[in-house]
C-alpha positions as CSV (number, residue, x, y, z in Angstrom):
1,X,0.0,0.0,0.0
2,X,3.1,2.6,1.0
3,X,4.4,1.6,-2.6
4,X,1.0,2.9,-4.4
5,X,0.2,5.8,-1.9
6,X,3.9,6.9,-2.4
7,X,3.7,6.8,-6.4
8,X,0.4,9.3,-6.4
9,X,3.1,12.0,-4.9
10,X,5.4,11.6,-8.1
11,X,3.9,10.8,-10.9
12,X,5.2,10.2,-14.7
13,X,4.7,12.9,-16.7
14,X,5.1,13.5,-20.2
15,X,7.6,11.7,-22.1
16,X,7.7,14.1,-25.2
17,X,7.9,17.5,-27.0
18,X,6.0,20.6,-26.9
19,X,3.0,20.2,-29.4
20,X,3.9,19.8,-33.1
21,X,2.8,23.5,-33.4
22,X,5.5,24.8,-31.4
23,X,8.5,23.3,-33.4
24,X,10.5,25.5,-35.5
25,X,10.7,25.1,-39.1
26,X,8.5,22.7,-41.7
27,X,8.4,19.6,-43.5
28,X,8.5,21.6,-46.8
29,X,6.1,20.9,-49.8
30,X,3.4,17.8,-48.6
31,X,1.4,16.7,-51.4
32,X,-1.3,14.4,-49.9
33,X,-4.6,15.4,-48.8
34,X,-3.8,14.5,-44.7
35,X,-0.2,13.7,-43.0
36,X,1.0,12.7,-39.9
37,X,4.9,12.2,-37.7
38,X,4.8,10.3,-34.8
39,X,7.7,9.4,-33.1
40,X,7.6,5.1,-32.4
41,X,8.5,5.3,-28.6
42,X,6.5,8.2,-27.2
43,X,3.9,8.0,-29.4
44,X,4.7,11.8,-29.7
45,X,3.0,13.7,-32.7
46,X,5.7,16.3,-34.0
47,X,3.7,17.3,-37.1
48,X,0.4,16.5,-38.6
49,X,-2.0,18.4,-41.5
50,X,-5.7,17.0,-41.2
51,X,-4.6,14.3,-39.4
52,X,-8.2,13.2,-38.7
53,X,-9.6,13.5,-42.0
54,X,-11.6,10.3,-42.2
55,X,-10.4,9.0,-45.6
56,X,-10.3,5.6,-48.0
57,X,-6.6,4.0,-46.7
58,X,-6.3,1.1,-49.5
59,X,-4.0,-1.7,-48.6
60,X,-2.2,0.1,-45.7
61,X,-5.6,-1.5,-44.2
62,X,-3.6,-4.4,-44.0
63,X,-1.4,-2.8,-40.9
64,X,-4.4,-4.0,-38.7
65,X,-4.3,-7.1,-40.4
66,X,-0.8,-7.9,-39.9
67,X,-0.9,-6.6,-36.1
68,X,-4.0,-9.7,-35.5
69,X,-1.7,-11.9,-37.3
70,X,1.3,-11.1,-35.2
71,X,-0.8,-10.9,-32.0
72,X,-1.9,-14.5,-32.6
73,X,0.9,-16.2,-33.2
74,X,2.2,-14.4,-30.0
75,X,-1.3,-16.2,-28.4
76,X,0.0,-19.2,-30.0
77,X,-2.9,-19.6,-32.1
78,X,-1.0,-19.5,-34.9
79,X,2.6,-20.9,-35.6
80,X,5.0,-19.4,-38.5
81,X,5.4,-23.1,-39.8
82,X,1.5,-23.6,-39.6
83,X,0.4,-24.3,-43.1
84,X,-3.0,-22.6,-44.2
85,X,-5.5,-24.4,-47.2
86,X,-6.7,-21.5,-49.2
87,X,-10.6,-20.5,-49.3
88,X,-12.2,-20.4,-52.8
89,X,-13.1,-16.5,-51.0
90,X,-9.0,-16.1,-50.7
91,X,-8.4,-16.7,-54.1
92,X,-11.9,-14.3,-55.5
93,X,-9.9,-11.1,-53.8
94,X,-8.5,-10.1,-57.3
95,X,-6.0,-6.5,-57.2
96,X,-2.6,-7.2,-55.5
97,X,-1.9,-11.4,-55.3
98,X,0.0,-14.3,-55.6
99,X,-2.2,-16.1,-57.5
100,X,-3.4,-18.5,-54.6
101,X,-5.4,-21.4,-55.9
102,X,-8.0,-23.0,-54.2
103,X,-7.4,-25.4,-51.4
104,X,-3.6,-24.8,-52.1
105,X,-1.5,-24.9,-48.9
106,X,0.9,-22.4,-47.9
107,X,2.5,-21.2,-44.3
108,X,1.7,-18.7,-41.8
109,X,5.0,-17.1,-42.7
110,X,4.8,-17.3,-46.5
111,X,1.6,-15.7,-46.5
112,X,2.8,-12.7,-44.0
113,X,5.9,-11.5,-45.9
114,X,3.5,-12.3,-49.2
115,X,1.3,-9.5,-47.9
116,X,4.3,-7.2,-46.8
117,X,6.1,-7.5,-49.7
118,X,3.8,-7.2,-52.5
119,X,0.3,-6.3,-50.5
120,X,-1.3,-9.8,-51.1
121,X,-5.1,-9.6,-50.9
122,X,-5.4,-13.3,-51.4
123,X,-2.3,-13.9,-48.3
124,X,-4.5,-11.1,-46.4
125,X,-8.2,-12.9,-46.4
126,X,-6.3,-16.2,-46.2
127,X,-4.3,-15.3,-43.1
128,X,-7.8,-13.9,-41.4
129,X,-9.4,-16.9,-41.8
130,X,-7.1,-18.8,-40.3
131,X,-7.2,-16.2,-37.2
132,X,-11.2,-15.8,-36.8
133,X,-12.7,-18.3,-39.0
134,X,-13.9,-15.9,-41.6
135,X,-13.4,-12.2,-43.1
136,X,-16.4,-11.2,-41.5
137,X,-15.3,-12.0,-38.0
138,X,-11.9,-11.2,-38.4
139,X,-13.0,-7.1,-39.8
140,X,-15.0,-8.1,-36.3
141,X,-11.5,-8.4,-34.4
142,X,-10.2,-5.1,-36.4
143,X,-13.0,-2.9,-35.4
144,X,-12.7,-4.2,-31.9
145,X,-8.7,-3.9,-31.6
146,X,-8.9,-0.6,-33.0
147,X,-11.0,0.8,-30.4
148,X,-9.0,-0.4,-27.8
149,X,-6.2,1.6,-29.6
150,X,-8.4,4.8,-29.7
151,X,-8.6,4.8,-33.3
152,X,-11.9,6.8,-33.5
153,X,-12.2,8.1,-37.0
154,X,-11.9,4.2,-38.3
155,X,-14.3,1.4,-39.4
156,X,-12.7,-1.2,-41.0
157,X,-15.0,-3.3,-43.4
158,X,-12.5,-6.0,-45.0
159,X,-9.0,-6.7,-44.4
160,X,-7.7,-6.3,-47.5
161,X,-8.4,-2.5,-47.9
162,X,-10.1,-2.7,-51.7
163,X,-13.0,-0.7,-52.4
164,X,-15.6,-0.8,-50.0
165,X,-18.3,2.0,-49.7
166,X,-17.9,3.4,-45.7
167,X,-14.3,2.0,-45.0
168,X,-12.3,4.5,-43.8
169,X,-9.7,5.5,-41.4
170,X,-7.5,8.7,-41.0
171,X,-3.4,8.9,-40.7
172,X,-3.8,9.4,-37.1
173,X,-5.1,6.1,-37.0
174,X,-2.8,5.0,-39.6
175,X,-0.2,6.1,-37.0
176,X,-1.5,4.6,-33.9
177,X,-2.0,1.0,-35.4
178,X,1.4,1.5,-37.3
179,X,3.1,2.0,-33.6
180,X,1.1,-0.1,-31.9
181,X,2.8,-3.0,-34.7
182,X,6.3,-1.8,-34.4
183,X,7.0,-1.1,-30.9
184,X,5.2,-4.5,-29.9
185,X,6.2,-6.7,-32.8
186,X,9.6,-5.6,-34.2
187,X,10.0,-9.0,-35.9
188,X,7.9,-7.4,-38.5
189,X,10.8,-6.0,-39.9
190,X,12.1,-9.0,-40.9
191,X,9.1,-9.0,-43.5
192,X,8.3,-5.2,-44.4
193,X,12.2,-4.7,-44.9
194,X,12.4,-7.4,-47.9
195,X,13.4,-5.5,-51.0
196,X,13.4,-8.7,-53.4
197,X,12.3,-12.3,-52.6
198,X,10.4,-15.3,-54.0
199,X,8.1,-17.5,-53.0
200,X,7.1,-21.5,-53.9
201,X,10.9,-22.8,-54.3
202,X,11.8,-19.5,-56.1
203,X,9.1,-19.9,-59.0
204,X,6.9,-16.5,-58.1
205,X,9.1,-13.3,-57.6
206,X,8.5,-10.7,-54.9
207,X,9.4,-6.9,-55.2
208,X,8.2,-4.7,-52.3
209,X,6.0,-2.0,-53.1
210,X,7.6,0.3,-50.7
211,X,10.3,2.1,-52.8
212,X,11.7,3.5,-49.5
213,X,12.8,0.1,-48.5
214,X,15.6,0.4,-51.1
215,X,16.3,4.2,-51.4
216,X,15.4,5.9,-48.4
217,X,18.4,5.4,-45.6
218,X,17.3,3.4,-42.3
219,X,13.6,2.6,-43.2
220,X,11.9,-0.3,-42.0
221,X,8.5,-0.5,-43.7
222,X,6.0,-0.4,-43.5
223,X,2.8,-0.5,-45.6
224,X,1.5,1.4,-48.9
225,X,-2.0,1.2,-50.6
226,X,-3.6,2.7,-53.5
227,X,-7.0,2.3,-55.3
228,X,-8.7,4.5,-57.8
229,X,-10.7,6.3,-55.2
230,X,-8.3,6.1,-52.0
231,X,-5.2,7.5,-54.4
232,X,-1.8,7.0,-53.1
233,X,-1.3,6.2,-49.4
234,X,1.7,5.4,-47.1
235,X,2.9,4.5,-43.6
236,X,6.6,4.5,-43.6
237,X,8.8,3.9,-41.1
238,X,12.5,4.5,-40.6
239,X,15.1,4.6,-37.8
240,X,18.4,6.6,-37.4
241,X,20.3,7.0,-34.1
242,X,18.4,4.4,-32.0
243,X,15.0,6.5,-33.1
244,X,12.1,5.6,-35.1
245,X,9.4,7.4,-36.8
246,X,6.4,6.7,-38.9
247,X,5.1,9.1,-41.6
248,X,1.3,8.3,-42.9
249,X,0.6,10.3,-45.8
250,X,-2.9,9.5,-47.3
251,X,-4.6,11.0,-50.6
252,X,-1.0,11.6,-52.8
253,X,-1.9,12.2,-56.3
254,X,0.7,9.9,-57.4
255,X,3.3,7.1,-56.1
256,X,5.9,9.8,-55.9
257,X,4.0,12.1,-54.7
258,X,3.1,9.6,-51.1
259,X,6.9,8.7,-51.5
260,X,8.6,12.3,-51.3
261,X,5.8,13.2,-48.9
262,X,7.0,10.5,-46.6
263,X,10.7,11.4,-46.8
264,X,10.1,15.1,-46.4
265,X,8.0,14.6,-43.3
266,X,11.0,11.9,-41.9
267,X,13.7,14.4,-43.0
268,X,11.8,17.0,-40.5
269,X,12.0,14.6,-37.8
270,X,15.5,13.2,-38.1
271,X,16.7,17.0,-38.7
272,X,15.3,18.5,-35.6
273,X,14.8,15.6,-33.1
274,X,16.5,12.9,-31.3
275,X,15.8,10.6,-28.7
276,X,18.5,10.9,-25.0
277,X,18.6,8.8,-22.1
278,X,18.3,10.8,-18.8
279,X,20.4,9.8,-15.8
280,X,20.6,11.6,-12.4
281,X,23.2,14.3,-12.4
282,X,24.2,12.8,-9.5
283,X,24.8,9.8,-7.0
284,X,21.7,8.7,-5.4
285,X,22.4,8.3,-1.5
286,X,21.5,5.6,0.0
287,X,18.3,6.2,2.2
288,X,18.2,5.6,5.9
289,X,15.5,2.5,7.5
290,X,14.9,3.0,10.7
291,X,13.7,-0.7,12.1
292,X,14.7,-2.4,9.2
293,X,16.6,-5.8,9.4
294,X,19.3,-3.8,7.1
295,X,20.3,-0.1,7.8
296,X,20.1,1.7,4.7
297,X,17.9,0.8,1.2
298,X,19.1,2.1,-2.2
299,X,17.2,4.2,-4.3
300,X,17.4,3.4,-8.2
301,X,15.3,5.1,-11.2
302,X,12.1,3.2,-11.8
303,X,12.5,3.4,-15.0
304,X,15.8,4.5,-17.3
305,X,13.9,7.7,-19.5
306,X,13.8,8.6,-23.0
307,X,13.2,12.0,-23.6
308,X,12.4,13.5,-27.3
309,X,13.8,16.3,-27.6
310,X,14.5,19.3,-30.2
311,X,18.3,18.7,-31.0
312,X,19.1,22.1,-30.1
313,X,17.8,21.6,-26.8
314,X,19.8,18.3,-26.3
315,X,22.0,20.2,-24.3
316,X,20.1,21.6,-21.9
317,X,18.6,18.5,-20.3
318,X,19.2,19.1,-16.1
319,X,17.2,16.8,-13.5
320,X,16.6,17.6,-9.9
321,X,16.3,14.9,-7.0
322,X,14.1,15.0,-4.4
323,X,14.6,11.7,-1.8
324,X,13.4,11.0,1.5
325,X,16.2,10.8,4.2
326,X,14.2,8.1,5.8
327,X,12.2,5.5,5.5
328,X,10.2,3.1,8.5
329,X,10.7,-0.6,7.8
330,X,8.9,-2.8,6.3
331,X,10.0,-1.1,3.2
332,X,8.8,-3.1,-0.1
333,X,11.0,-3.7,-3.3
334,X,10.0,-0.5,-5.6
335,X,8.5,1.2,-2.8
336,X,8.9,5.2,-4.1
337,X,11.2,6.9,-2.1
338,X,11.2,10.2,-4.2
339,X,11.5,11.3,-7.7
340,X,13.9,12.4,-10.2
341,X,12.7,15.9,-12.1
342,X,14.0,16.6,-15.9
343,X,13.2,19.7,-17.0
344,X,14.9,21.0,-20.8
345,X,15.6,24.2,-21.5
346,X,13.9,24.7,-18.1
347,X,10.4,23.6,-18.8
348,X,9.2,20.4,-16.7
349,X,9.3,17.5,-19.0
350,X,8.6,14.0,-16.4
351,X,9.2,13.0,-13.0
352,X,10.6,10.1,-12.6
353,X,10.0,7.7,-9.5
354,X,13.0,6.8,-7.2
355,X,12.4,3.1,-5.6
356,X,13.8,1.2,-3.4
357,X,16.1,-1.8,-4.6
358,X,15.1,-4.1,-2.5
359,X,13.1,-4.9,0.3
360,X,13.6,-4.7,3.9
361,X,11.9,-6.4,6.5
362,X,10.9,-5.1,10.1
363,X,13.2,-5.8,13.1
364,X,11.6,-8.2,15.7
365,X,11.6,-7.2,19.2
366,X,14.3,-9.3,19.4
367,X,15.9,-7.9,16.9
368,X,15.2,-4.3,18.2
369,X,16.8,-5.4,21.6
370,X,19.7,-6.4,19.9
371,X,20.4,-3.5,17.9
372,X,20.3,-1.0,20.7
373,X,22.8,-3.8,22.7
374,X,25.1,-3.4,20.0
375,X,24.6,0.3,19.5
376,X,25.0,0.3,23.8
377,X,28.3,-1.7,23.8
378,X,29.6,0.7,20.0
379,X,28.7,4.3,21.1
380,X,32.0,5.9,21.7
C-alpha cells in the first residue's frame, strides 16, 4: 500500500515534445490530402495536417491485419510453420496477389511477408481466416482492436483494404495502429524490410512496393496502398540514431508524390529531433531505514527515461532529485522513495520515480533489543 500511496506523490509525466505546433521550421512541400509524424517510442506527434480526415486508406488496411496476425501467433494460435489451405473467397480477392489457388496450402510465414512485400489480398483474407474463422469476424477483431487503440475516426469493413463504400480510417489512426505493430512486434521488420524475394521454391518473384525500402536510408516499412478512389497512401517507417518514426501520408496524387511526402515529413523529424537517455546528475544516496533488518535501502530510477527532444535543446537536459532521508521498515521492493525531475531548457518535462532496490523487513523485538545492545556496547 506505501508503494501505491507513495507513487500518487510523483507521478510520470510527459515523455515528449512541446506540441507539433510549437516546433520551428516545416516539413517543406506535402502533397497528400492528410499527414501525420509520430515518433515510435512516445507515441509523440511532432507534425500533422488534417490528421483526422476520415479518408479511404487502400491496402495500408492491412497494418491491422498484420498486427491480428502477429498478435496471434504471439497467443499461440497461430505458428510461422503452420500451413493454411486456401478458401475459394482467398483466391476471388483479385488487385494485388499471388495467384493463390483453391485449397492450395501455404504457411503462416509465407503468406505474412507475401502481404508485406507485395500487398497480397489473397495472403490477407487467407491469413484472417485462419485467425477468426472468416473475413467477417476477423474485420470483427479489427473494429474491436482498433478501439482499444483509440482509433476513433476508423471502421474497418475488410481486411484487405479494396474498395468498400464506408471503409475509412485517418493517418492518425494509420499512426496509432502502425506504432502499436512496431513497438510490440519488431520482428515485422524482418518481412516489411524485404526488397526482393520469392516464394514456392523460387518460381513467383517478390518486389516490395515500398520504394523507400531500397532508397530511403534506415527505413523499416512499413505498408502502402492505392486504389482509384483512395489515391496513393503510405505509412513509412525508418530509424536513425536508435530512433524511429512513422510518416502516414494519405490522398498523394501519385506514387511519388506519397513517397517524397513520406521522406520530407522523416527528413523534419531526423533533422530537428532525437531521442536521449536521462540519468541523475548525481549519485543517489542511500536512504536511511529506521527498524529495518538492514540499515540503509538504495534508491534506483524506476525506469531508465527517454526524452524526445529538439536537438538544439539536447543540451540543456538538467534533473533535480528529491529523496526521503528516511524510511520506517517494512520497506517493499519498488516502494517510491522520491523522484527524479527533468526539466529541458527549463520547462518540466517527467518526473521520474525513485524506488527502493530491495526490500527490507521489520526488526523483531528481538531484533530491536539487539540493535540498541550493539549500539550500547559501540557508542563511543
Amino acid at each position: 500500500m506505501k508503494k501505491y500511496l507513495g507513487a500518487a506523490l510523483c507521478l510520470v509525466l510527459l515523455l515528449g515534445v512541446c506540441p507539433a505546433q510549437a516546433v520551428v521550421g516545416q516539413p517543406g512541400e506535402l502533397k497528400a490530402a492528410s499527414v501525420i509524424l509520430m515518433e515510435k517510442e512516445t507515441g509523440q506527434i511532432l507534425y500533422e495536417k488534417n490528421a483526422h480526415a476520415r479518408l479511404e486508406p487502400a491496402s495500408v488496411t492491412k497494418v491491422m491485419t498484420m498486427l491480428l496476425v502477429m498478435e496471434a501467433i504471439d497467443a499461440g494460435t497461430l505458428t510461422w510453420e503452420q500451413p493454411i489451405s486456401v478458401s475459394a473467397h482467398a483466391v476471388s480477392m483479385g488487385g494485388s496477389q499471388i495467384w493463390l489457388k483453391e485449397n492450395e496450402q501455404m504457411t503462416v510465414r509465407d503468406m505474412l511477408k507475401a502481404v508485406a512485400v507485395v500487398s497480397a489480398n489473397d495472403c490477407a483474407v487467407a491469413l484472417a481466416e485462419a485467425v477468426a474463422g472468416s473475413e467477417d469476424a476477423f474485420v470483427a477483431r479489427m473494429n474491436q482492436r482498433a478501439g482499444e487503440l483509440g482509433m476513433a475516426d476508423t471502421n474497418f469493413l475488410n481486411a484487405t483494404g479494396l474498395p468498400a463504400a464506408g471503409h475509412v480510417t485517418s493517418a492518425y489512426d494509420i499512426a496509432l495502429m502502425s506504432r502499436e505493430l512496431v513497438l510490440r512486434h519488431p520482428e515485422i521488420r524482418e518481412y516489411t524490410t524485404i526488397w526482393m524475394d520469392s516464394l514456392r521454391n523460387g518460381a513467383f518473384q517478390l518486389s516490395n512496393t515500398n520504394k523507400l525500402i531500397r532508397f530511403y536510408d534506415g527505413a523499416t516499412g512499413l505498408k502502402t496502398g492505392f486504389t482509384s478512389s483512395a489515391h496513393y497512401c503510405l505509412s513509412a517507417t525508418a530509424e536513425r540514431d536508435g530512433m524511429e518514426l512513422i510518416a502516414v501520408t494519405m490522398d498523394s496524387p501519385t506514387s511519388t508524390d506519397r513517397f517524397e511526402t513520406a521522406k520530407a515529413l522523416l527528413n523534419f523529424g531526423f533533422a530537428n529531433y532525437a531521442l536521449v537517455n536521462v540519468y541523475p546528475s548525481q549519485a543517489l544516496p542511500p536512504v536511511t531505514v529506521d527498524l529495518g533488518v538492514y540499515d540503509a535501502v538504495q534508491p534506483i530510477l524506476a525506469q531508465t527515461p527517454r526524452l524526445l527532444v529538439e536537438k538544439a535543446q539536447a543540451g540543456q537536459v538538467e534533473t533535480t532529485l528529491s529523496l526521503s532521508p528516511t524510511v520506517t521498515a517494512p520497506v517493499e521492493q519498488g516502494q517510491v522513495l522520491g523522484c527524479m525531475e527533468v526539466t529541458v531548457a527549463g520547462q518540466r518535462m517527467a518526473q521520474i520515480p525513485l524506488v527502493a532496490d530491495r526490500a527490507v523487513d521489520r526488526l523483531t523485538a528481538v531484533g530491536i533489543f539487539r540493535q540498541l545492545l550493539r549500539r550500547l556496547f559501540l557508542a563511543p
